[in-house]
C-alpha positions in Angstrom: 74.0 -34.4 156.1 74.5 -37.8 157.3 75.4 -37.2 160.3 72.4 -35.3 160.8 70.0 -38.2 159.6 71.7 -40.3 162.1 70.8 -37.9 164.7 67.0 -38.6 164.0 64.9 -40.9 165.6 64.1 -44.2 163.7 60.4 -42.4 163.5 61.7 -39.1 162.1 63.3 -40.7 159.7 60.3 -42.6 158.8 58.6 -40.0 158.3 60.9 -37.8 156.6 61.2 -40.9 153.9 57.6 -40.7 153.4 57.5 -36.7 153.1 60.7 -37.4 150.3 58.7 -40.2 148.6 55.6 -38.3 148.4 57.1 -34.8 147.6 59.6 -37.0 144.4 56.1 -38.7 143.5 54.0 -35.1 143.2 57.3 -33.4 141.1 57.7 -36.3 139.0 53.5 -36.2 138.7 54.0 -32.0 137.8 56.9 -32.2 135.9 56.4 -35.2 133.8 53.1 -37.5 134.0 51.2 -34.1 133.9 52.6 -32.3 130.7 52.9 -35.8 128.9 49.3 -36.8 129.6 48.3 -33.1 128.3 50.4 -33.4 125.2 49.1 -36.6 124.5 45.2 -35.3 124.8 45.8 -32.3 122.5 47.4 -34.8 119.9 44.1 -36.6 120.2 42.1 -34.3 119.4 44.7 -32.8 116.4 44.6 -36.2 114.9 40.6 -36.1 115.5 40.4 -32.8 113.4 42.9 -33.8 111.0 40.3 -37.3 110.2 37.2 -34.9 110.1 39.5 -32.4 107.9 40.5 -35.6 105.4 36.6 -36.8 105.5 35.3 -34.0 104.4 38.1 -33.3 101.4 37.6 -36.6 100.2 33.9 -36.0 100.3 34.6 -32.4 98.2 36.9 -34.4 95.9 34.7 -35.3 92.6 33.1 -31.8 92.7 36.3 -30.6 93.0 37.5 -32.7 89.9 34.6 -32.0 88.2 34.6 -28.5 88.2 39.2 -28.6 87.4 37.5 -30.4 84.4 35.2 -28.2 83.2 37.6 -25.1 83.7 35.6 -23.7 85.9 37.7 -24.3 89.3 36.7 -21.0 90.5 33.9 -19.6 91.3 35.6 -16.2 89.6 34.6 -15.0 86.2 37.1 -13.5 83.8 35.1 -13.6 80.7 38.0 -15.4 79.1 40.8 -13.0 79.9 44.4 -13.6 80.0 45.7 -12.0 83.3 47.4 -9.1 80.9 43.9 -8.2 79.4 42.4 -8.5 83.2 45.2 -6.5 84.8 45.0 -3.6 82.1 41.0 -3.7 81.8 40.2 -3.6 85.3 42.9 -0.9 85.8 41.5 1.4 83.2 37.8 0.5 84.6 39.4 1.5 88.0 40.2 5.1 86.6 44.1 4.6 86.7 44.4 4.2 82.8 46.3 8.0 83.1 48.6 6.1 85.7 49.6 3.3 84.0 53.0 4.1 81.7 54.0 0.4 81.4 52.5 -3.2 81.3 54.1 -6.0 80.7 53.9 -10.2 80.8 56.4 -11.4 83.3 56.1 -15.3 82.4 53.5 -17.6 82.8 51.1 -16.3 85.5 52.5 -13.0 86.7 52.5 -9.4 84.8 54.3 -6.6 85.7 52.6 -2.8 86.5 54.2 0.2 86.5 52.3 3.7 87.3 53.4 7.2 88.1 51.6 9.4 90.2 48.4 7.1 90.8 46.3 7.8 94.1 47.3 5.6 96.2 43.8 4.6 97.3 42.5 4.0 94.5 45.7 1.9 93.5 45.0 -0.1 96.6 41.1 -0.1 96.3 41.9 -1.6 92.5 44.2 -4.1 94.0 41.6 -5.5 96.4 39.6 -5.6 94.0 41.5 -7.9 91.9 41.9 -10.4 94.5 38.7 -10.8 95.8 36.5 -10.9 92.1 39.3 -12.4 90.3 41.8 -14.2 92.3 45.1 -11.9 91.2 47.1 -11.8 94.0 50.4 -9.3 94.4 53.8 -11.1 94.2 56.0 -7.6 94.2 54.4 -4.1 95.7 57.5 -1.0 95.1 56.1 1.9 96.1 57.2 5.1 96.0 55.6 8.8 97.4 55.0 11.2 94.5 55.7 14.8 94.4 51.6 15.1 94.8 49.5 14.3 98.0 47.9 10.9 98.1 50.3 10.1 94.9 53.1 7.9 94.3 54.8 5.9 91.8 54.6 2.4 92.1 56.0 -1.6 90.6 53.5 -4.1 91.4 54.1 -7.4 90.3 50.1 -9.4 89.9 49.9 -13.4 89.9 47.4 -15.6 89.2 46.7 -17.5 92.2 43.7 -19.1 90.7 46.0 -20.9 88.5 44.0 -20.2 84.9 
């Protein structure tokens, strides 16, 4: 190789220094200058969310303080029922009362289901349900088919993600 850039004229090689300044500028412009100046804008504008996020939590903060005070942090009503009372009632409301061969309180905030041969959608209509009018949420699902069609015996393990 260096005998070959001997071999060029005092032009050439003027000119191939240029070319391999120019081409070592553009890579270090692609491979570096480029993705850094990209990461840096979409930090920007993370950090810009995150300040409007913050603003607005801090302006949401005393109602949400005064409503943790008042009890009332949801907006879900459960007339004053314990998550056992809820899980049972709602179940029995839901038609699977005939299902349901075993309830039980599974420490503070969770209770445990068991059913045999409950249709299944109307297990998982009764589950939706739950979460979306009263904020139970399912920690443990076990399910298993049933000698019927559209049956099967299931665990189901409910928590209260509203935190009452």
């Amino acid at each position: 190789m260096s005998g070959w850039w001997r071999r060029q004229s005092q032009r050439d090689r003027a000119v191939l220094s240029i070319g391999a300044a120019v081409v070592a500028s553009l890579l270090v412009w692609a491979w570096v200058w480029y993705p850094l100046s990209q990461s840096r804008a979409a930090l920007a504008a993370e950090a810009a969310q995150a300040e409007a996020d913050l603003l607005w939590l801090r302006s949401v903060a005393p109602e949400l303080q005064r409503l943790r005070a008042s009890g009332s942090a949801t907006g879900l009503d459960r007339a004053g029922r314990s998550l056992l009372a809820l899980a049972d009632g709602t179940a029995r409301e839901a038609g699977l009362g005939g299902s349901l061969v075993r309830i039980e309180p599974a420490g503070a905030g969770r209770v445990n289901l068991w059913f045999e041969r409950v249709s299944f959608d109307a297990m998982t209509t009764w589950l939706e349900t739950l979460r979306r009018q009263y904020g139970v949420g399912v920690d443990e699902l076990v399910v298993e088919r049933a000698i019927d069609t559209g049956t099967v015996d299931a665990r189901i393990g409910v928590v209260d993600t509203q935190g009452s």
